[in-house]
C-alpha angles and dihedrals in degrees: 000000000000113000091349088145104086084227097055135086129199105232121189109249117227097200132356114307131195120239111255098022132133117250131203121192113273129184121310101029092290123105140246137224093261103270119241092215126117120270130045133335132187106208106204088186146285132301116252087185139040121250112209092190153001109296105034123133112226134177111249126184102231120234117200096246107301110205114219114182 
């Protein structure tokens, strides 16, 4: 069940996402795979489901703005 743990939040995928990894915020209020380019990332938590397209609600663990340079 979607954010059945008191501690998780259901967050809107912008593209697929892998269960289990990290996201970072992405355009339009939903969230990202963490990108693997050069510069700053924000990572908002990691994925406890898998999203298969753009548009899908997950359940992500939220992190406290975990700052990846």
């Amino acid at each position: 069940m979607l954010a059945s743990i008191r501690s998780t939040v259901g967050m809107l995928a912008s593209a697929a996402i892998a269960q289990g990894a990290l996201v970072e915020p992405a355009a339009s209020g939903r969230i990202a795979t963490l990108g693997v380019g050069a510069g700053t990332h924000h990572v908002v938590g990691r994925a406890l489901d898998a999203a298969t397209a753009a548009g899908e609600i997950i359940e992500v663990d939220p992190y406290y703005f975990l700052r990846v340079i």
